[in-house]
C-alpha positions as CSV (number, residue, x, y, z in Angstrom):
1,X,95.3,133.6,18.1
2,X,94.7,130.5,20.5
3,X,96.4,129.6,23.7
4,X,96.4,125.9,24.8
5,X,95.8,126.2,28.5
6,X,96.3,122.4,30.3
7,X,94.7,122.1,33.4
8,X,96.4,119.6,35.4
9,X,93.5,117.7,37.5
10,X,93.9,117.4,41.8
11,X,96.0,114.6,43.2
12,X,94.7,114.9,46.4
13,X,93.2,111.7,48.1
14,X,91.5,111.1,51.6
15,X,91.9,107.4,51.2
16,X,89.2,105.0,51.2
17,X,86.3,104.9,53.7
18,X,86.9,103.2,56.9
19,X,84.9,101.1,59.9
20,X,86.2,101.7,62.9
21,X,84.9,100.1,66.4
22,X,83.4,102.4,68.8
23,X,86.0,103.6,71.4
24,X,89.0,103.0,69.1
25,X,90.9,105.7,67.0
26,X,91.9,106.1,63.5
27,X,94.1,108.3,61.6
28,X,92.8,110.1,58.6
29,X,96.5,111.0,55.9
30,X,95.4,112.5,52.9
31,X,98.0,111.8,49.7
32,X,98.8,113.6,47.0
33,X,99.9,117.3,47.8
34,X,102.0,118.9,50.8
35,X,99.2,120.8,53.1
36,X,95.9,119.4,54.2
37,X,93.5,120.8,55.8
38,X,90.6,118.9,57.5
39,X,87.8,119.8,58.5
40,X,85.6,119.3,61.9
41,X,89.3,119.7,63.9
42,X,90.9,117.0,62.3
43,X,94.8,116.9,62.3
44,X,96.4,115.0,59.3
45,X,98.4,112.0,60.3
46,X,97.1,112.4,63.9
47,X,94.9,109.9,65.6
48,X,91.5,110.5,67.0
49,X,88.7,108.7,68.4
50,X,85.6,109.3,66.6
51,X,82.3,109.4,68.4
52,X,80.0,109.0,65.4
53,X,79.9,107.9,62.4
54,X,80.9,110.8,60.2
55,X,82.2,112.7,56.6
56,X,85.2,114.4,57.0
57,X,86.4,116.5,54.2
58,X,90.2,117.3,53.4
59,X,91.5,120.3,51.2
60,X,94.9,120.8,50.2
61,X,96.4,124.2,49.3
62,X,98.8,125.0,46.8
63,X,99.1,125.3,42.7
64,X,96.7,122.0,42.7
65,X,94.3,123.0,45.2
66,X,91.6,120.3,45.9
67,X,89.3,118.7,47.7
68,X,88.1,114.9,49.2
69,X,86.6,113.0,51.2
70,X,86.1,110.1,53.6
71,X,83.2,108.6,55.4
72,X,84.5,106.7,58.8
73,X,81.9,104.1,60.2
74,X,81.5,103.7,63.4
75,X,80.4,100.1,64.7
76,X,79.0,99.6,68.3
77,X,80.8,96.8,70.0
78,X,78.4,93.5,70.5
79,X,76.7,93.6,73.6
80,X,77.8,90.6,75.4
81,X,75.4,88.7,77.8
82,X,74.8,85.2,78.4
83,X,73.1,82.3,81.6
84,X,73.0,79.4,82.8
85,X,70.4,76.6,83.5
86,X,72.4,75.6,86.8
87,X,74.8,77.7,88.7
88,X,75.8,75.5,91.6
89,X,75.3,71.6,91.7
90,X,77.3,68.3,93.3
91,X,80.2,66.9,90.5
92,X,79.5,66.1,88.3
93,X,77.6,69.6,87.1
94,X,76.3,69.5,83.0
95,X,75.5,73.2,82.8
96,X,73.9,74.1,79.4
97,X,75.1,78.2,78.4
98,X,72.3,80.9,76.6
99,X,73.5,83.5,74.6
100,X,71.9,86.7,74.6
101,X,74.6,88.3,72.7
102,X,73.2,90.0,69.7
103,X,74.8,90.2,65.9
104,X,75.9,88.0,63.4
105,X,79.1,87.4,66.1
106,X,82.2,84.9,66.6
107,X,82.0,83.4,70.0
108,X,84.8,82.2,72.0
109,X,83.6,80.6,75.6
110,X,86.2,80.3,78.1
111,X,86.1,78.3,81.3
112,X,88.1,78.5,84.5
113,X,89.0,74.5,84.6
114,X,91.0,75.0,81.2
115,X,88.2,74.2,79.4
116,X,87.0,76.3,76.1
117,X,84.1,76.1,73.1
118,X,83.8,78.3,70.0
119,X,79.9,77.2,69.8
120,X,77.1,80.1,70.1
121,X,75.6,77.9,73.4
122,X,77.6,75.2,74.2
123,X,77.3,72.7,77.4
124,X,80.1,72.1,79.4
125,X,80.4,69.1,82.7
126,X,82.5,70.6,85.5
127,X,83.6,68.0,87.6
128,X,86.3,69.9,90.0
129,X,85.2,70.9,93.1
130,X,85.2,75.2,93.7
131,X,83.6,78.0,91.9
132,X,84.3,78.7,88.1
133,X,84.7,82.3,86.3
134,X,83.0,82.2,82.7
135,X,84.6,84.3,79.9
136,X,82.2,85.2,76.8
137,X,84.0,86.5,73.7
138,X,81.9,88.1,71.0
139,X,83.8,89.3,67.2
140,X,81.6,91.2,64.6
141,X,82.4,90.9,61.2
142,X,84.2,93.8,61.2
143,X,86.8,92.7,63.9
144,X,84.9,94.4,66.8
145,X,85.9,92.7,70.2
146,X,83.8,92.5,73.5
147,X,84.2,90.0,76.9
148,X,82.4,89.8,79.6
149,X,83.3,87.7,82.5
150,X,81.1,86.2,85.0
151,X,83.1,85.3,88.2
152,X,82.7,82.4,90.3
153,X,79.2,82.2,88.5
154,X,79.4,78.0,88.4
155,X,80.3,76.6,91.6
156,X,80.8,72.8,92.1
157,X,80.6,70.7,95.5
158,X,82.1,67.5,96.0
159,X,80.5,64.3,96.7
160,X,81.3,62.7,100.2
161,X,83.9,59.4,100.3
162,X,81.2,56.4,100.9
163,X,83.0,53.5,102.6
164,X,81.8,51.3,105.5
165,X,83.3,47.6,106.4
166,X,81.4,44.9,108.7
167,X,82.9,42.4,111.1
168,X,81.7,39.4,109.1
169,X,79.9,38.9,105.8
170,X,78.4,35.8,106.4
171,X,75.6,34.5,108.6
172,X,73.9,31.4,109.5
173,X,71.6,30.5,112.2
174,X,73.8,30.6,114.8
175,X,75.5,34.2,114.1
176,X,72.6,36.6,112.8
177,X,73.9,39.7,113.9
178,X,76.5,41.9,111.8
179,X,78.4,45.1,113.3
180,X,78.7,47.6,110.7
181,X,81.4,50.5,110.9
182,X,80.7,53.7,108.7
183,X,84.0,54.8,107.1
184,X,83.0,57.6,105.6
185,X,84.3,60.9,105.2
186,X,83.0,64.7,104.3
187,X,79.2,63.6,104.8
188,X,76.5,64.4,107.8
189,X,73.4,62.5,107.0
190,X,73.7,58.6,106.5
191,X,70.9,56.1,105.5
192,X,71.3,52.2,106.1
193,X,69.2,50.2,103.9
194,X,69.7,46.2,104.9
195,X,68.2,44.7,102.3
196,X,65.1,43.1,104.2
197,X,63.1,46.1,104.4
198,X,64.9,48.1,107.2
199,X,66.6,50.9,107.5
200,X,68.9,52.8,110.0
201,X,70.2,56.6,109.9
202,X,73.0,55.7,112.8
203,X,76.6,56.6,112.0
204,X,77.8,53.4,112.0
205,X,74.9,50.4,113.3
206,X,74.2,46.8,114.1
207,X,71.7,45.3,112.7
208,X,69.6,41.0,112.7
209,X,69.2,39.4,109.7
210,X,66.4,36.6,109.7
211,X,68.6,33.9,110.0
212,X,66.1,31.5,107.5
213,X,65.4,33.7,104.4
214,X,67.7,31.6,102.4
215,X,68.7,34.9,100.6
216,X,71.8,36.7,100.3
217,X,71.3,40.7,101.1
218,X,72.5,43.7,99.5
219,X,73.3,46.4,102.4
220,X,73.7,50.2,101.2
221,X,74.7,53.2,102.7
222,X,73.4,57.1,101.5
223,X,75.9,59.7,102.6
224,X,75.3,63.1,102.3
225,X,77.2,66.5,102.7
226,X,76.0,69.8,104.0
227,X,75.5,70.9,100.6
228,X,73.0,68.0,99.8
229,X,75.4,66.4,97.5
230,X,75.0,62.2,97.8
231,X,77.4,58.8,97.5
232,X,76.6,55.3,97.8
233,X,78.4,52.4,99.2
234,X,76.9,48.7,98.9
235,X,78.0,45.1,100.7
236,X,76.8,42.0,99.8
237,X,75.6,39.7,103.2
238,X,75.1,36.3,102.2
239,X,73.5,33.6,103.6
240,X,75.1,30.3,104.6
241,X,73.0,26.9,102.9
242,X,70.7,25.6,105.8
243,X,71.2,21.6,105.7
244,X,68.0,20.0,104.7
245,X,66.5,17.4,107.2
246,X,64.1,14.8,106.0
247,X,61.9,13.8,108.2
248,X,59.6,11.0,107.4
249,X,55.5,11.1,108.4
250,X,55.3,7.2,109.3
251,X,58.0,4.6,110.2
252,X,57.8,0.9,110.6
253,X,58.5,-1.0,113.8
254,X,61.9,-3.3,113.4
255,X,63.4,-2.0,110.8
């Protein structure tokens, strides 16, 4: 006599394997039956942070008794670094980035003057005077997310305000000599050039042109700031037309 004996296969299911980034938890729910048991103190339906990556193995009890199971990867987090060819500088500052950040990574760059770049090493001008904080970004492929932020790591000076003004602005032979007043604020060191091949590091100065050159002169003033950061101002002199007299090497008597 013969029995037919079904045997009705396990439903039980640990789900499919799963990446996780390191430091973040996960939450293993088997299917398919009403009491799990896990393995390596895993509580079903409970979250956990895994340290590792790992195989965890689920068994379910009843009249369909089974067993599965599910691998959970654990990814490091990109290790964020990156520098700068220039740190501090007078405005305008072009400041070109190096990333050190290794992996196959999204980048997002963030900069404290509103500014922002999704390139691996992208340049960036600052031209606001103060000190800038610098955010890197990195994303694996698998949705890991790491920033690091540098703080005041890109700090800008301002140039000084180059202005001077002179009592005239043109001579002739009878009035040579031109007062110049230095107008200029947020600066320490000055430099007059005068065109003619002298200089002067006087606030503000006086200076003689050669009343005959015949050539109008380009005066310019250097200003610089405590932090060596440099302006220039210019003024054109110019040079009244000297009247030509002709005077003849032999004359005749009456007339």
């Amino acid at each position: 006599e013969s029995v037919l004996v079904n045997v009705n296969p396990s439903s039980i299911s640990a789900g499919n394997d799963l990446v996780v980034c390191a430091g973040s938890s996960v939450t293993l729910s088997a299917t398919g039956a009403t009491n799990f048991s896990w393995d390596q103190n895993v509580v079903n339906g409970i979250p956990f942070i895994p340290t590792e990556t790992n195989t965890y193995t689920v068994t379910s009890t009843g009249s369909c008794a089974g067993t599965d199971l599910i691998t959970v990867t654990v990814e490091e987090l990109p290790k964020v670094d990156f520098s700068a060819d220039l740190t501090t500088g007078c405005s305008p500052v072009m400041v070109q980035f190096e990333n050190f950040t290794s992996g196959n990574n999204g980048y997002q760059w963030s900069f404290s003057d509103g500014a922002s770049s999704n390139l691996s090493a992208p340049n960036h001008t600052f031209t606001t005077a103060g000190c800038n904080d610098i955010t890197l970004t990195a994303t694996s492929p698998n949705g890991c997310i790491t920033s690091v932020t540098f703080n005041d790591y890109i700090c800008v000076s301002s140039l000084p305000d180059v202005q001077f003004t002179s009592n005239i602005d043109q001579i002739d032979s009878e009035k040579s000599t031109v007062e110049f007043t230095n107008q200029s604020i947020g600066a320490s060191i000055f430099e007059w050039n005068f065109g003619d091949g002298t200089y002067s590091t006087e606030f503000s100065t006086t200076h003689s042109f050669d009343p005959f050159s015949l050539a109008n002169q380009i005066v310019t003033l250097v200003a610089t700031n405590n932090e060596g950061c440099s302006d220039t101002a210019s003024m054109i002199i110019y040079f009244k037309a000297i009247p030509s007299i002709y005077v003849p090497n032999a004359f005749t008597p009456n007339g």
